[in-house]
C-alpha positions in Angstrom: 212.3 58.5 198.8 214.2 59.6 202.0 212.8 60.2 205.3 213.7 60.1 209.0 214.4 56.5 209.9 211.1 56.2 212.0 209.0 53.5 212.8 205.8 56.1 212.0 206.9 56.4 209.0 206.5 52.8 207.6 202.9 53.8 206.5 204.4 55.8 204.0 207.2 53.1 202.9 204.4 51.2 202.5 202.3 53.8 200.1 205.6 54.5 197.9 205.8 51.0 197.3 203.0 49.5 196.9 202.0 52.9 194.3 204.9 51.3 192.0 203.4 47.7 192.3 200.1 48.5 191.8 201.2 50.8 188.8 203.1 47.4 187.8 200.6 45.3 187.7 201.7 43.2 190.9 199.8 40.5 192.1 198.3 40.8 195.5 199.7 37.5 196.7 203.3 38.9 195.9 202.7 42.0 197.1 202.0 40.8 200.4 205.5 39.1 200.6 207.0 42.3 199.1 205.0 44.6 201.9 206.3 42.5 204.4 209.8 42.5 203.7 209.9 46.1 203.2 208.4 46.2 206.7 211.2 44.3 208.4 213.8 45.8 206.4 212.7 49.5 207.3 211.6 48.7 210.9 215.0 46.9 211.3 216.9 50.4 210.2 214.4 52.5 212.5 214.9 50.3 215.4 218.9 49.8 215.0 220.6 51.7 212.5 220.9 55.0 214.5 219.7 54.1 217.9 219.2 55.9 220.0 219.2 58.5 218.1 217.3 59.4 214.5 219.2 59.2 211.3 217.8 59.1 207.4 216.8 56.4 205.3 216.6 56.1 201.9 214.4 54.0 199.4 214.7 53.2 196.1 212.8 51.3 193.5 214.8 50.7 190.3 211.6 49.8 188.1 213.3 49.7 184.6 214.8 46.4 184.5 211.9 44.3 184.3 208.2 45.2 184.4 207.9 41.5 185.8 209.8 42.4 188.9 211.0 44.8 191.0 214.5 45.6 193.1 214.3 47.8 196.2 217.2 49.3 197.1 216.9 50.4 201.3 220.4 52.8 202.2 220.9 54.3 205.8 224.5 55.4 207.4 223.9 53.8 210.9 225.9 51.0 212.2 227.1 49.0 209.8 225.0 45.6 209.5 225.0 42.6 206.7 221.7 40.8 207.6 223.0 38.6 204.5 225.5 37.1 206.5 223.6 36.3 209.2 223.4 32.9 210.4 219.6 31.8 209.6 217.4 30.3 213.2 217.1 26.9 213.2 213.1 26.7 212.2 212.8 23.0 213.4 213.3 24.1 217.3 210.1 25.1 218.7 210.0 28.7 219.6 210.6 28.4 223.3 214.1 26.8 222.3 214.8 28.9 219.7 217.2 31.7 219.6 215.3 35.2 220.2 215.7 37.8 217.0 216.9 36.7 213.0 213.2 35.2 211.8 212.0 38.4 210.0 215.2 38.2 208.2 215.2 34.9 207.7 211.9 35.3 206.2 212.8 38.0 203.8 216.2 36.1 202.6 213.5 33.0 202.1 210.7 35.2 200.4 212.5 37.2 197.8 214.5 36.0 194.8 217.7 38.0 195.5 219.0 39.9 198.5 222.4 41.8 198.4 224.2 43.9 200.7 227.3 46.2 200.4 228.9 48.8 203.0 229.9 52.2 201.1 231.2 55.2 201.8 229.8 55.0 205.1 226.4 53.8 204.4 224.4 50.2 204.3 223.4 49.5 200.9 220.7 46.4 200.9 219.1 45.7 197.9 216.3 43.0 197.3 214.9 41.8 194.5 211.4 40.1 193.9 209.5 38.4 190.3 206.3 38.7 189.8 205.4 35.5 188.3 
């Protein structure tokens, strides 16, 4: 899937996904942590990647590795950014001491079973990785 890096466009993110994890047999309790990852990842890339301007993103759901999981593979050629690298909050402040901005990452890095990123040929290449069971 490609389309404009938009934050209108996460309803359809969302469809293309959850289509393949449905078709998949997914659980609804993992698809929920699947959904929202998806929706920080792509949200992150409308709101940053190209700003101010509008730039493309790309989606990709690599489905033949394992029908007990699935890898997502999100590519844009905004700024470059490794979310992978970023230091995680410190969750035991309270959130009026805490450090605004990192938690929806921190919460995909924490939710999924892998989460990869690479910078090439100009583009941002993350790739996550969720099992079913």
């Amino acid at each position: 899937m490609v389309l404009d890096a938009r934050i209108e466009k996460l309803t359809e993110v969302l469809a293309y996904i959850d289509e393949s994890l449905e078709r998949r047999g997914c659980p609804a309790r993992v698809r929920m942590q699947i959904d929202i990852a998806v929706e920080e990842i792509f949200v992150n890339i409308a709101s940053y990647a190209y700003a101010p301007n509008v730039g493309k993103a790309e989606i990709l759901i690599r489905e033949d590795q394992d029908p007990k999981g699935i890898t997502i593979t999100f590519i844009d050629s905004g700024v470059p950014y490794n979310p992978v690298v970023k230091p995680d909050p410190d969750v035991t402040l309270s959130a009026s001491e805490r450090q605004i901005g990192g938690l929806g990452i921190y919460m995909v890095k924490k939710s999924m079973d892998e989460m990869t990123y690479r910078y090439e040929a100009g583009r941002n290449v993350l790739t996550i990785r969720k099992e079913f069971a």
